[in-house]
Rosetta silent file (secondary structure, phi, psi, omega in degrees, C-alpha in Angstrom):
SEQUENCE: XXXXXXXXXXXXXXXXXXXXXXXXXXXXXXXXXXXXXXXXXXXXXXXXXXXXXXXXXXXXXXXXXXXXXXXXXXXXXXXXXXXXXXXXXXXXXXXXXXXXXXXXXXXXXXXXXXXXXXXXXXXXXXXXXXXXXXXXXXXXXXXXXXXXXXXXXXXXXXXXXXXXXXXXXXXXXXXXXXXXXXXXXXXXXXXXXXXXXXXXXXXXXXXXXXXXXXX
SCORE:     score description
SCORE:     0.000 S_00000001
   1 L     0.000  -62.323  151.923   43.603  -92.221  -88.761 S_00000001
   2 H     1.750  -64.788 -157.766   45.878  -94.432  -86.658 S_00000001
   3 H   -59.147  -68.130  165.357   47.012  -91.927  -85.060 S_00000001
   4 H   -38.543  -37.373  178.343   43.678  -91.037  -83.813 S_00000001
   5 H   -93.541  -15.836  142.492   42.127  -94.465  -82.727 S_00000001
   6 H   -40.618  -44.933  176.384   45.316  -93.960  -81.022 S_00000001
   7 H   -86.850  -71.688 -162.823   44.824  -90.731  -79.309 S_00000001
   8 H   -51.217  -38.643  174.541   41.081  -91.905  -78.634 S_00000001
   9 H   -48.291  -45.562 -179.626   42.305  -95.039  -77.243 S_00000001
  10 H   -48.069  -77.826 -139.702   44.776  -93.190  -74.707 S_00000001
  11 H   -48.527  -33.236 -153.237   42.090  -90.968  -73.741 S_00000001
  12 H  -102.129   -5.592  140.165   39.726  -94.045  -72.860 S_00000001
  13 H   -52.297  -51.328 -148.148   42.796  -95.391  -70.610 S_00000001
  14 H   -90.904  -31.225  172.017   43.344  -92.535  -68.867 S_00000001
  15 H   -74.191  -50.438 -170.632   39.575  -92.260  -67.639 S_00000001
  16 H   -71.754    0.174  163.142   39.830  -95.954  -66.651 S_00000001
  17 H   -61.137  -65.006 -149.917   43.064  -94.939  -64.618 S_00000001
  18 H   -68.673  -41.447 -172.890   41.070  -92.264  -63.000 S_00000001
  19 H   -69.550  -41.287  174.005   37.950  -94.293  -62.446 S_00000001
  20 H   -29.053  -62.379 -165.489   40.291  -97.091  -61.084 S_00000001
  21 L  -178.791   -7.029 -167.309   41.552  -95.025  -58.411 S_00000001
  22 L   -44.895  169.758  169.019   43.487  -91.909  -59.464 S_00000001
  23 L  -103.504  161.666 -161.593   43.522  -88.914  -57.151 S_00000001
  24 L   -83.542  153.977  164.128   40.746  -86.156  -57.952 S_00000001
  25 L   -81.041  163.713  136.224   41.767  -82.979  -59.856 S_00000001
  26 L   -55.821  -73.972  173.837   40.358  -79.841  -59.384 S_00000001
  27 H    -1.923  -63.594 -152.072   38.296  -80.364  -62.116 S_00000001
  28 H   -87.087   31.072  175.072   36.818  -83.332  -59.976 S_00000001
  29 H  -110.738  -21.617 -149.778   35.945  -80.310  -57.349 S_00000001
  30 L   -97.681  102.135 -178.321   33.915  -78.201  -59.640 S_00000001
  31 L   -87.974  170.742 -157.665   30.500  -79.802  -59.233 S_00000001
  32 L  -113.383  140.607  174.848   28.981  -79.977  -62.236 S_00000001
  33 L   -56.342  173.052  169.107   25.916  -78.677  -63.775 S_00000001
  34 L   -85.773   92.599  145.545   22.848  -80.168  -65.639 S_00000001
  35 L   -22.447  -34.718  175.474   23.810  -79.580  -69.214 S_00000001
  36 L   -75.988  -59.893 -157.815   20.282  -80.454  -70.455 S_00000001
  37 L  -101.017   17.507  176.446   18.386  -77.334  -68.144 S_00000001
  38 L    42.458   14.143  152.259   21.260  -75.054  -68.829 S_00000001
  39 L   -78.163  155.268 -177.512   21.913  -73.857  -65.202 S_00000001
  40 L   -91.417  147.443  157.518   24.651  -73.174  -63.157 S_00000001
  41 L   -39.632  140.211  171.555   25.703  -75.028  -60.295 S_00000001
  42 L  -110.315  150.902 -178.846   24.479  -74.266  -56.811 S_00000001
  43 L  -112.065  111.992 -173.296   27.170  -74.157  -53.899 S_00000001
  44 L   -61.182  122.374  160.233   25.834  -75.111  -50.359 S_00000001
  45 L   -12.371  148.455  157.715   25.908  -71.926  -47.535 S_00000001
  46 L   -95.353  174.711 -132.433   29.160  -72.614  -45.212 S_00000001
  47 L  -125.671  138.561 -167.001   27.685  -73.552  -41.877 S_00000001
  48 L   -88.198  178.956 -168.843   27.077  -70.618  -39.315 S_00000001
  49 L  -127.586  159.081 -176.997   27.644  -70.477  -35.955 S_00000001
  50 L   -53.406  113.488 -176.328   25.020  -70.328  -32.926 S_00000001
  51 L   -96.204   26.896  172.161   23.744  -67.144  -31.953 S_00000001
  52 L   -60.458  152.572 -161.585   22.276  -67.737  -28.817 S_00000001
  53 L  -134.007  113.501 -144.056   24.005  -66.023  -25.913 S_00000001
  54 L  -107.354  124.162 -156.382   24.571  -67.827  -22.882 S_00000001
  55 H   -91.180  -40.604  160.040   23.505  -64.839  -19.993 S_00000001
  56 H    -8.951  -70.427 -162.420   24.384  -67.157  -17.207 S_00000001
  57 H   -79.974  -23.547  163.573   27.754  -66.914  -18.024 S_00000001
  58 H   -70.150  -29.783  166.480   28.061  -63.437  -18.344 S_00000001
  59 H  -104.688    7.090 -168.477   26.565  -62.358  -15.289 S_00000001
  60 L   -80.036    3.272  177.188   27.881  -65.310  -12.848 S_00000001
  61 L   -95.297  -19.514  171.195   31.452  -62.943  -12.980 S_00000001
  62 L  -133.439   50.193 -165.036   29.173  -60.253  -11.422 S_00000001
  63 L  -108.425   24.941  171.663   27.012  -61.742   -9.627 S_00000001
  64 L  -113.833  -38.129  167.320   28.288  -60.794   -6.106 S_00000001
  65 H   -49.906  -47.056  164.017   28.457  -57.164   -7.088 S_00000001
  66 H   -47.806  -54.838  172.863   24.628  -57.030   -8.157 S_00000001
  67 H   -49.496  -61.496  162.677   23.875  -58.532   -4.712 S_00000001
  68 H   -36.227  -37.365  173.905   25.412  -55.887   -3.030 S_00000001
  69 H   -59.923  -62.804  174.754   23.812  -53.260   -4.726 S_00000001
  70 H   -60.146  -25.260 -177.707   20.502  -54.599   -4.343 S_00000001
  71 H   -63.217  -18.466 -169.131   21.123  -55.146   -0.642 S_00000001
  72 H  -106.690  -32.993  147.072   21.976  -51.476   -0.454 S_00000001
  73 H   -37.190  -71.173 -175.589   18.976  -50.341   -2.735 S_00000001
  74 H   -40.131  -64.543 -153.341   16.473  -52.274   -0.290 S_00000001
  75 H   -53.412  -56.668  175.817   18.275  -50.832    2.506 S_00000001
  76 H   -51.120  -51.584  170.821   18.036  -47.113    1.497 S_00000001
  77 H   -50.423  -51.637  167.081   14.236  -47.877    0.450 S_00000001
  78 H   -50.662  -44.965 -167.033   13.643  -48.916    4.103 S_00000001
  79 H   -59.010  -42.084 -179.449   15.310  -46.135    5.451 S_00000001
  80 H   -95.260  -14.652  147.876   13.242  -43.849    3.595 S_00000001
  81 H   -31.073  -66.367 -178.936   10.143  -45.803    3.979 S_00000001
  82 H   -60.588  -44.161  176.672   10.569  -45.089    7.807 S_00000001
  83 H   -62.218  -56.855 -168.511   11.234  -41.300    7.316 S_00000001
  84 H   -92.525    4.910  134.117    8.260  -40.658    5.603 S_00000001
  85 H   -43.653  -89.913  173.455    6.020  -42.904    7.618 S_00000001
  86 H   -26.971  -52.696  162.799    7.180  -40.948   10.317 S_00000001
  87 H   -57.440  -35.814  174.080    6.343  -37.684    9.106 S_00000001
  88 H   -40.657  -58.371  168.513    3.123  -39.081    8.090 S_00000001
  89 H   -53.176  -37.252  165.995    2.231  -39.713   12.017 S_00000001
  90 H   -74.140  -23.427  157.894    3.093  -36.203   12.522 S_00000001
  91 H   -59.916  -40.285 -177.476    1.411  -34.667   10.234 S_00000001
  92 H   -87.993  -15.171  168.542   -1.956  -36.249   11.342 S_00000001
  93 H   -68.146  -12.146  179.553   -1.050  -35.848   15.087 S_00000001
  94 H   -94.940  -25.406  175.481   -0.910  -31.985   13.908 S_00000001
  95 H   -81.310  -20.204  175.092   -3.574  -31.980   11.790 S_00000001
  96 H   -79.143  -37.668 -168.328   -5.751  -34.120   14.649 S_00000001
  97 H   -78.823  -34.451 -174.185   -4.763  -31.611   17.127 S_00000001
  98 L   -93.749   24.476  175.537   -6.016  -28.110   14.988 S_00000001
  99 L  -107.873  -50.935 -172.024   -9.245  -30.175   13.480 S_00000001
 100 L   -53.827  108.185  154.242  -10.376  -31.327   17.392 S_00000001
 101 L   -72.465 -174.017 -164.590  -12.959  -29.352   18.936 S_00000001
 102 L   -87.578  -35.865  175.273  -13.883  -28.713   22.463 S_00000001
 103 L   -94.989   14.935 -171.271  -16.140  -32.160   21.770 S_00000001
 104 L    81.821   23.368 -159.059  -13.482  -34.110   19.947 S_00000001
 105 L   -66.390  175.763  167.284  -15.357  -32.981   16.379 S_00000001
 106 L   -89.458 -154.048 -163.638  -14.082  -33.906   12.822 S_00000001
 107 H   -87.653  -48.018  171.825  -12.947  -31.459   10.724 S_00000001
 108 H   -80.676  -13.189 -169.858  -16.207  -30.627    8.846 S_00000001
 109 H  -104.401  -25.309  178.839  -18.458  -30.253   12.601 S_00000001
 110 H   -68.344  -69.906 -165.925  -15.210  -27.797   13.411 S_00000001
 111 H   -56.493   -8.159 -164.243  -15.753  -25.901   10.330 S_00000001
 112 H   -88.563  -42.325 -176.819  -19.554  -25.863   10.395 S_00000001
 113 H   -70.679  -38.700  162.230  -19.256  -24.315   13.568 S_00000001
 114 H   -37.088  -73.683 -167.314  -16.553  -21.106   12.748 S_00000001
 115 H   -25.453  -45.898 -137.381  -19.112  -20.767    9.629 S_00000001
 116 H   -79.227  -46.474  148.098  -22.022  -20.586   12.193 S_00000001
 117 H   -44.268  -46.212  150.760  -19.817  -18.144   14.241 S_00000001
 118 H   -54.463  -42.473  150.457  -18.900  -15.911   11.826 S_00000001
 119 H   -60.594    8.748  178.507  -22.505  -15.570   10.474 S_00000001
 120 H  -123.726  -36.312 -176.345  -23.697  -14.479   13.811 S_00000001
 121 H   -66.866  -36.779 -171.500  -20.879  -11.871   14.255 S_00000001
 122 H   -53.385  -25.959 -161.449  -22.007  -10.748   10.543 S_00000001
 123 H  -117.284    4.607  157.780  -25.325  -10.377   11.637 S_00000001
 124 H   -61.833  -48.262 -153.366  -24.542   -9.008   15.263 S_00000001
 125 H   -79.517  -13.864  178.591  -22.005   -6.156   13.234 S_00000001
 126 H   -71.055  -14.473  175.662  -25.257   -5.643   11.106 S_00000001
 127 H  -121.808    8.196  157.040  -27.155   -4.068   13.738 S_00000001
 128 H   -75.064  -29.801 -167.938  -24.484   -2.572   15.496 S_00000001
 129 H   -78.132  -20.656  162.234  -23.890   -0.638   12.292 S_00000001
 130 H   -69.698  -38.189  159.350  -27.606    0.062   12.483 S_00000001
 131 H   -51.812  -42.749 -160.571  -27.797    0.988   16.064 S_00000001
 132 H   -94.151   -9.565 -177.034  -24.649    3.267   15.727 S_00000001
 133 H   -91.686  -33.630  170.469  -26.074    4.986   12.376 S_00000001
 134 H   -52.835  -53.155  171.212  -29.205    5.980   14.804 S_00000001
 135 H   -32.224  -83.220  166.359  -27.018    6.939   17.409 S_00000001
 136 H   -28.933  -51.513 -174.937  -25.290    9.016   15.280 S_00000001
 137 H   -89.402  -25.628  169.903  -28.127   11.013   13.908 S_00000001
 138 H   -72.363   -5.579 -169.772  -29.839   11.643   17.687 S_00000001
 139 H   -65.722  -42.746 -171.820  -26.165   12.805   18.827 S_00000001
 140 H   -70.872  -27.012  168.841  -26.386   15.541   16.710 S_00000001
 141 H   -69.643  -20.698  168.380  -29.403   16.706   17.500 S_00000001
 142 L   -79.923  148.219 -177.514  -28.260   17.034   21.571 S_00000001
 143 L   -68.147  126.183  161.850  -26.224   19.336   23.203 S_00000001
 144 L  -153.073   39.756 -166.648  -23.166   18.492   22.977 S_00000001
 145 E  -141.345   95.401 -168.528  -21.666   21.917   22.647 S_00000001
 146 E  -148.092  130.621 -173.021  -21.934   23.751   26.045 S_00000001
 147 E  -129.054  123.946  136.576  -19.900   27.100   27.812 S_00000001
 148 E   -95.725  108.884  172.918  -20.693   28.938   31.050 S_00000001
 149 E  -123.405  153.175 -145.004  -19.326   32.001   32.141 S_00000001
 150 E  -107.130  140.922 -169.369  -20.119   33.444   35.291 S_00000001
 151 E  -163.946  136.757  163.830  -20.296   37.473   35.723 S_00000001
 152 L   -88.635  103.686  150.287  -21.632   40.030   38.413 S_00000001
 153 L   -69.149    6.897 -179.750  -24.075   42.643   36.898 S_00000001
 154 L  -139.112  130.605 -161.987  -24.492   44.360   40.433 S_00000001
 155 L   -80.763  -51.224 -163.278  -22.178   46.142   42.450 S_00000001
 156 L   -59.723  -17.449 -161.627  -24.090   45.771   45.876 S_00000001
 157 L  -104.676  127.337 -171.786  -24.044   41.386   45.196 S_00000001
 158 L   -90.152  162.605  161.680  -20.688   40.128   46.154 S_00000001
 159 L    59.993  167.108 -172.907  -19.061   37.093   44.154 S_00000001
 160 L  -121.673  107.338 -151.439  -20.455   36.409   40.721 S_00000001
 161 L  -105.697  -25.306 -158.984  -23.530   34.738   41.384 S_00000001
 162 E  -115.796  136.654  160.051  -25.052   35.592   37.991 S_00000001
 163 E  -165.621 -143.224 -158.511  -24.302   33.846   34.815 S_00000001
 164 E  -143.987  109.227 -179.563  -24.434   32.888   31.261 S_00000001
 165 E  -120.302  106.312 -144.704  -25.150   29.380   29.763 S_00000001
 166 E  -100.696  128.627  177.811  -24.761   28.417   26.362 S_00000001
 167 E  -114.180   74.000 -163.528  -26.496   25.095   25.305 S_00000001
 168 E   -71.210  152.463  141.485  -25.563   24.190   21.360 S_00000001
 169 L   -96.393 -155.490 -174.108  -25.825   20.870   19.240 S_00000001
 170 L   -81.139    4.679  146.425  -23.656   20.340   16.624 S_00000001
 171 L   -98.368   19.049  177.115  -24.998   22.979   14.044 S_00000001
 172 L   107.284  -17.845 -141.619  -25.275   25.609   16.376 S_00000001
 173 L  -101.502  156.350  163.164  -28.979   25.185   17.348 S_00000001
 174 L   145.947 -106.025 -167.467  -30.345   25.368   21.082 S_00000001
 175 L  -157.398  154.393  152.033  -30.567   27.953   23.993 S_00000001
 176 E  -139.932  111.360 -176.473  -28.415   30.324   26.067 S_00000001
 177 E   -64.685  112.922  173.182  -29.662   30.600   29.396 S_00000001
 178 E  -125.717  158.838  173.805  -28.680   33.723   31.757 S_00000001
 179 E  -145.135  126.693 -179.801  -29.537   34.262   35.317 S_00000001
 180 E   -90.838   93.306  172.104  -29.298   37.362   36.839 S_00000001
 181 E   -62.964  110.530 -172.402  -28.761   37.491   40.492 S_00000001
 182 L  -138.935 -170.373  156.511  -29.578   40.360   42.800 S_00000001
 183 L   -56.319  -42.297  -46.428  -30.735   41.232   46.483 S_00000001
 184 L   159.875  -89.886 -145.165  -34.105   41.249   45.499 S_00000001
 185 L   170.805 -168.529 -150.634  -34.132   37.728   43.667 S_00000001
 186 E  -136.924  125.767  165.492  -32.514   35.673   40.897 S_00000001
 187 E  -100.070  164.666 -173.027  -34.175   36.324   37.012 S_00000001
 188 E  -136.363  148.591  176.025  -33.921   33.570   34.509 S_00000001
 189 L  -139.177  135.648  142.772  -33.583   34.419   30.379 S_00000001
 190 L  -134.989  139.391 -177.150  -33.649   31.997   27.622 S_00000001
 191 L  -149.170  114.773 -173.136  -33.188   32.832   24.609 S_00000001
 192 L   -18.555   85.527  171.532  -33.181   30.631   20.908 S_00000001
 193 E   -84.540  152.996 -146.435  -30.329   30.197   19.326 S_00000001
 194 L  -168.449   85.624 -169.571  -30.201   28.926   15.368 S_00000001
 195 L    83.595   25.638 -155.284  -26.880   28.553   13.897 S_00000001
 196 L    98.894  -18.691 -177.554  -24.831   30.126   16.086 S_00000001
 197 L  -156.637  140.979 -143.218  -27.078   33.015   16.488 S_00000001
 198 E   -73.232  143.599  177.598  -29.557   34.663   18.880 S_00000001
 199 L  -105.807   13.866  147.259  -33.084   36.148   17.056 S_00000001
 200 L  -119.439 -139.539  148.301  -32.753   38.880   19.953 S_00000001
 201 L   -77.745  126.569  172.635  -30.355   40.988   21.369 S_00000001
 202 L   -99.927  148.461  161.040  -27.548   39.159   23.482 S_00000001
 203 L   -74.454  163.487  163.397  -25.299   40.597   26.371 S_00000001
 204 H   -40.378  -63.855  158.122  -21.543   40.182   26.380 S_00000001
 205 H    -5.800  -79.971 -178.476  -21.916   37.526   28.645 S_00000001
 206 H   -66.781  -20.142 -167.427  -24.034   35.589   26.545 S_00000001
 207 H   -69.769  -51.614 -165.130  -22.348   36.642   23.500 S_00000001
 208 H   -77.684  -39.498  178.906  -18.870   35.200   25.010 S_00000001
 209 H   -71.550  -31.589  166.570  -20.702   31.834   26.169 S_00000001
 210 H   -46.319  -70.584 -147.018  -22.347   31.302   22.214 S_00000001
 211 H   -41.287  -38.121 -169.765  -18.363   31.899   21.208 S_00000001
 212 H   -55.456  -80.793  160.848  -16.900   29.761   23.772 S_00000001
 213 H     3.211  -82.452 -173.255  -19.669   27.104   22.860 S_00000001
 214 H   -59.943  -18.685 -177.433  -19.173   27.319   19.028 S_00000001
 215 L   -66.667    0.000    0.000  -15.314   27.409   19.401 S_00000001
């Protein structure tokens, strides 16, 4: 029992050493919980560092190369600015020159007029094609098939004075005229032809001017 109020005694020393002034243990690192609420200790976050980023300083090492660049961007932008300006003006000095009319017109008073032209040739070609379909059908009906040959039927009549005239259209149809030539006088024949062929008797003569004719 001594012993003990001995040992207890120590022990009550040795904290007032410690409280006195002692240096801390680990122990006196470990902070310590609430005993009562049963929880564990909490240990404060270590302390982070800023993450801002200072952009200044990152581009002030290139900030004479960026100038250059852009100076040579701009430049190249002008350059092509000016080119296609330029083409611009030419295109409308080309497009001003094949839009101008004979009065200086716009573009729609050009076109109104071609329009106005071309509907008058349309309606010009419409009555040529009517005119020329007329044409067409009196042509056929006219001689346009015609042979003469010339012959002496008299011994006593010099030169061949007498002859044979064949006057066709274009089926065949019409007349073949002969005139006979003498001392005496000059006879005239006509006689109907209708397809090529006489509804009397023909001489050689006339026979040879239908062929000629129809040939």
């Amino acid at each position: 029992m001594e012993g003990l109020h001995r040992g207890s005694g120590s022990g009550r020393g040795h904290g007032r050493a410690n409280a006195a002034g002692a240096l801390p243990t680990a122990e006196d690192s470990i902070p310590s919980g609430n005993p009562a609420s049963g929880r564990p200790a909490r240990l404060d976050p270590p302390p982070t560092e800023d993450p801002r980023i200072d952009l200044n300083a990152l581009v002030q090492p290139y900030l004479g190369v960026l100038l250059v660049g852009l100076s040579i961007a701009v430049l190249v932008l002008l350059l092509l600015l000016l080119a296609v300006a330029r083409r611009t003006r030419r295109i409308d000095a080309r497009l001003a020159g094949l839009t101008r009319g004979a009065g200086g017109n716009d573009l729609e008073a050009v076109l109104d007029a071609h329009l106005d032209k071309v509907f008058a040739v349309s309606r010009e070609l419409d009555e040529v094609t009517v005119r020329t379909a007329v044409l067409e059908a009196a042509q056929k009906r006219s001689f346009q098939r015609v042979a003469l040959v010339r012959f002496n039927p008299f011994e006593e009549t010099g030169g061949n004075q007498s002859f044979a005239l064949a006057l066709l259209d274009a089926g065949g149809n019409g007349w073949v005229l002969s005139s006979l030539h003498a001392r005496s006088g000059t006879r005239v024949y006509a006689k109907a032809i209708k397809g090529g062929r006489a509804d009397a008797a023909l001489s050689d003569e006339e026979s040879a001017a239908i062929g000629q004719a129809m040939a």
